[in-house]
C-alpha positions, 0 to 999 in steps of 0.5 A: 868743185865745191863752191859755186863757179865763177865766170872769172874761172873760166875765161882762159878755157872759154877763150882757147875753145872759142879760137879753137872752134874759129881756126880749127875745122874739127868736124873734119876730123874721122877718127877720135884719134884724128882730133887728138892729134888736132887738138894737140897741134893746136895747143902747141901752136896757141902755147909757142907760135900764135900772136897773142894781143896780151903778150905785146904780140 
């Protein structure tokens, strides 16, 4: 980037690790592959299926 970063840039990235690291036990993961998969599960149910307060749930 060449400008300095704003916090407002962050917040949807800063937002999803922060629930991610609360409802994920990512440190059980043996492989990089094994958190892959994690990580990928994850997001797609943050993306379809998880309530979200903003959208009205």
């Amino acid at each position: 980037m060449s400008r300095r970063g704003n916090c407002l840039d962050n917040s949807p990235m800063e937002s999803f690790f922060g629930h991610f690291k609360d409802e994920i036990d990512y440190k059980e993961a043996e492989s990089l592959a094994e958190l892959e998969y994690m990580i990928d599960n994850y997001m797609e149910h943050y993306n379809n299926t998880r309530k979200q307060w903003t959208l009205k749930k």
